[in-house]
N, C-alpha and C positions, 0 to 999 in steps of 0.2 A: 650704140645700138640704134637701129633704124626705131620710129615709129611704125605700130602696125593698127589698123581697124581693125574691126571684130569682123567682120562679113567679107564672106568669099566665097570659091567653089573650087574643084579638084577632081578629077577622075583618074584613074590608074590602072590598066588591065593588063594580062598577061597570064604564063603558063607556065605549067608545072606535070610533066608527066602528061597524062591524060585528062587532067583539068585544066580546063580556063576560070579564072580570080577576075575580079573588077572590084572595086574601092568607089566610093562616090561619098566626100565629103560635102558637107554644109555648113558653114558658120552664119552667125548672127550673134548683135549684142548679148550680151547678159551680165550680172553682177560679178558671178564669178567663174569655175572654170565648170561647165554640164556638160560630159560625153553622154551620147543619149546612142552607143551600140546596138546595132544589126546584125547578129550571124546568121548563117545559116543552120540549122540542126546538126548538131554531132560538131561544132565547132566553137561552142561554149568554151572551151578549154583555152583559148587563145583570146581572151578576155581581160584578165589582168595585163598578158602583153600589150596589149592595143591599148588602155590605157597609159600604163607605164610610157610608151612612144608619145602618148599625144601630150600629157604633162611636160614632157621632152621640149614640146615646140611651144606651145601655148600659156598661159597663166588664168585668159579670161575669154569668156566666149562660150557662146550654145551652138556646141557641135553634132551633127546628126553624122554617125560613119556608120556606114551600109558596106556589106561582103557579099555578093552574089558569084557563087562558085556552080558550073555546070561538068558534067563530061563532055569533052571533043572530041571524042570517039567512043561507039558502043562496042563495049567488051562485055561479052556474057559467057561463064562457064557453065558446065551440068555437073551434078555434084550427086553423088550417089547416095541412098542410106543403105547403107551397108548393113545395120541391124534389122530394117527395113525386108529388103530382101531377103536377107536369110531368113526370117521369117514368115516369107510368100511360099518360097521355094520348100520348105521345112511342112508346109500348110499343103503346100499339093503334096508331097511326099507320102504323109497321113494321109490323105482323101484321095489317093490315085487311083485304088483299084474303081471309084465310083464316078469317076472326072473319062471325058476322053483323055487318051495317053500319048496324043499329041505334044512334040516339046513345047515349051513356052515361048511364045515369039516375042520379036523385042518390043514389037508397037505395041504388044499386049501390056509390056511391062509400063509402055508410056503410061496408061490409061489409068494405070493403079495410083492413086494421089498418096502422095509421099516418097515413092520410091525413088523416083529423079527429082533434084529439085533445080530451076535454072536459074543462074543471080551475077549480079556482077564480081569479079573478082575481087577477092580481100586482099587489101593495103599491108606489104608487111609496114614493120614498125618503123623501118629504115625510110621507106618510101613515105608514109606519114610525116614524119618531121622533117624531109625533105621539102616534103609539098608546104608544110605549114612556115619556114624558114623562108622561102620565094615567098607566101600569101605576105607574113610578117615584113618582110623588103619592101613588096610594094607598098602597103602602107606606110612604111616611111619615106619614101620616094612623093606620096601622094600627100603628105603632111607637109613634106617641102615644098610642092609646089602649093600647098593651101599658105603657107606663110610667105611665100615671095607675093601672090597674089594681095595677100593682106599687106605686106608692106609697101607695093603700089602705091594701092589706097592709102595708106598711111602715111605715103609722102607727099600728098597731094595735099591730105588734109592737114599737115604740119603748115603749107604754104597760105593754105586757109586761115588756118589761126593763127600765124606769124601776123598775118595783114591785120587778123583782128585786132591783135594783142597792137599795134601803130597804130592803131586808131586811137583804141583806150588810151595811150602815152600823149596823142594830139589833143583830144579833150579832155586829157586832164593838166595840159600846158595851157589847152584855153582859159578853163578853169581859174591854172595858178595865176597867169595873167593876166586876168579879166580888170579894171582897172577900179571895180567898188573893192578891190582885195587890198589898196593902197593903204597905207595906212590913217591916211589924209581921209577917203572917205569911212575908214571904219568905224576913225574917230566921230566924223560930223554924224554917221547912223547912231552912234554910240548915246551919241550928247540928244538927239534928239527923241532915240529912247527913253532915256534918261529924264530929261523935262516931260515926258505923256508919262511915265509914271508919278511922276511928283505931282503934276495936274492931280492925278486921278486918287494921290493919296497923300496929300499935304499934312497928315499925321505922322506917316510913316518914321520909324524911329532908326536911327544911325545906323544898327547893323542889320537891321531889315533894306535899308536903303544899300548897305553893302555888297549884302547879298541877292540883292535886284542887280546892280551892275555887273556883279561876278557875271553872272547868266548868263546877261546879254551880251557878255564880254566875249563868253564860252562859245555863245551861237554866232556871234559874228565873226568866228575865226574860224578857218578850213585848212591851218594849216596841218592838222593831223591828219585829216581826210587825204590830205593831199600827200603827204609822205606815206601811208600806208600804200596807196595807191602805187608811188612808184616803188615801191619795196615788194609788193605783189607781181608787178611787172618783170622786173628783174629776175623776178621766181621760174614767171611762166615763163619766159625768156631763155631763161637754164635749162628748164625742163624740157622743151621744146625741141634745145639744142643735143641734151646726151640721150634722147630719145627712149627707147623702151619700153616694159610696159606702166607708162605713165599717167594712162588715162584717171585714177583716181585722184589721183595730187590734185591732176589740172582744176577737178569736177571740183574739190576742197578751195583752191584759188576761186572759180569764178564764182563761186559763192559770198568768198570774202570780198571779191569785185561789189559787187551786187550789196553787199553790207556799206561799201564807201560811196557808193553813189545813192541811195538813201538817202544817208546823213546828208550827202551833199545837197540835196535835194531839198530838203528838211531846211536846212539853215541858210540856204539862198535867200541874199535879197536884193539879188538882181537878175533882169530879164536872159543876160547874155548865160549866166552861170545855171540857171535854172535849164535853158537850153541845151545847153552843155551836159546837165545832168541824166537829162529826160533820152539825149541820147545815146549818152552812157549807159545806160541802162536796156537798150533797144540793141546796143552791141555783145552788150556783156551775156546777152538772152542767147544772141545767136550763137556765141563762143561757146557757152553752157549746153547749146545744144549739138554743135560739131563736136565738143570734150565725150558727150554720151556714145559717140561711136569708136571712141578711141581704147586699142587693150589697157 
């Protein structure tokens, strides 16, 4: 599966009958999956739909979907009341002999409020879920193109952190072959350890003295740091590779990055690997922060 970002755009319009539909998606980061739906009134009802679709496509991401539905064409009927009427007409009948007995003219009947009423045509049922079947398509037409958009971006930024993730593998080769990591010098840092604590505590007793060396023993070796390191690699490396929505894993990796170059940091005692660490740590910042845009 491709990698996708979270951020994108998408529009989709089109018709139905006497309506025109338009769709206008938004993405941006988020934790996890927020449809933040738009209808128009009286189209509540297609709500659950439009989720259900977007879960379809997406896993993560703050989505804004907007429906703005118009008439493209004015259809207006006149619509009788019937009870209406018969009650106007029923009313001059009573009151005739005291009324002119002129008949009732039609513009007279405009004037009476309620009698005519004028309104746009009702939708049968069939025509309703017609129309709401095309509005539902397009949205998923427009969800497609929001995830081609996002996978774009998402391949672009794969190529971004592929290059990061080679950097972190070069400084941590620096690192491993930096040449105080020999064992020649580990030893002479060891030993000279070793004599400034006895300097400083010519009491010290045998298994205090033991476990002074252990220490120093522990701090002067990287090479845990250094396997983790490439075992994280390999991780993000896979990850990268079978793509989808992977952005949490990654987020989980450059953390643990960020955990090995510390230490590394930590327990340098040289200029070259300290260097090394410092900007490992300046890469691993930036990977951490292209991960944050990733689903």
């Amino acid at each position: 599966m491709p990698l996708q970002s979270m951020t994108g755009f998408a529009r989709k319009e089109g018709s139905s009958g006497r309506f025109r539909w338009a769709w206008e998606l938004r993405s941006v980061n988020g934790k996890g999956l927020d449809v933040r739906l738009r209808l128009p009134p009286g189209l509540e009802r297609l709500e659950p739909d439009c989720r259900r679709l977007t879960a379809q496509y997406f896993s993560r991401g703050n989505l804004q979907v907007g429906l703005s539905l118009a008439s493209s064409e004015t259809a207006i009927e006149a619509v009788i009341n019937h009870e209406a009427l018969a009650a106007v007409l029923k009313l001059r009948e009573q009151i005739g002999d005291s009324i002119d007995p002129a008949p009732l003219r039609f513009d007279t009947l405009l004037t009476i409020r309620g009698i005519i009423d004028f309104r746009e045509p009702e939708e049968s049922e069939s025509e309703r879920d017609a129309r709401d079947a095309d509005i539902l398509a397009g949205l998923d037409q427009a969800l497609a193109d929001l995830r081609s958009m996002r996978e774009e971006e998402g391949s672009a930024l794969g190529q971004i952190l592929s290059a990061q993730v080679n950097r972190i593998e070069q400084l941590r080769a620096t690192v491993e072959n930096d040449p105080s990591r020999s064992p020649q010098s580990i030893a002479d840092r060891l030993a000279q350890q070793v004599a400034l604590v006895m300097d400083n505590a010519s009491s010290l007793d045998r298994e205090r003295l033991h476990a002074e060396v252990a220490l120093l023993a522990t701090r002067a070796d990287l090479r845990e740091e250094i396997d983790r390191l490439g075992a994280h690699i390999a991780v993000a490396r896979d990850l990268l590779a079978k793509g989808g929505p992977v952005g949490r894993k990654l987020d989980f990796l450059a953390q643990e990055f960020n955990r090995e170059s510390n230490t590394i940091c930590s327990k340098s005692n040289a200029a070259a690997v300290s260097a090394a660490g410092i900007e490992l740590k300046v890469v691993i910042d930036q990977f951490r922060e292209q991960v944050q845009n990733l689903e």
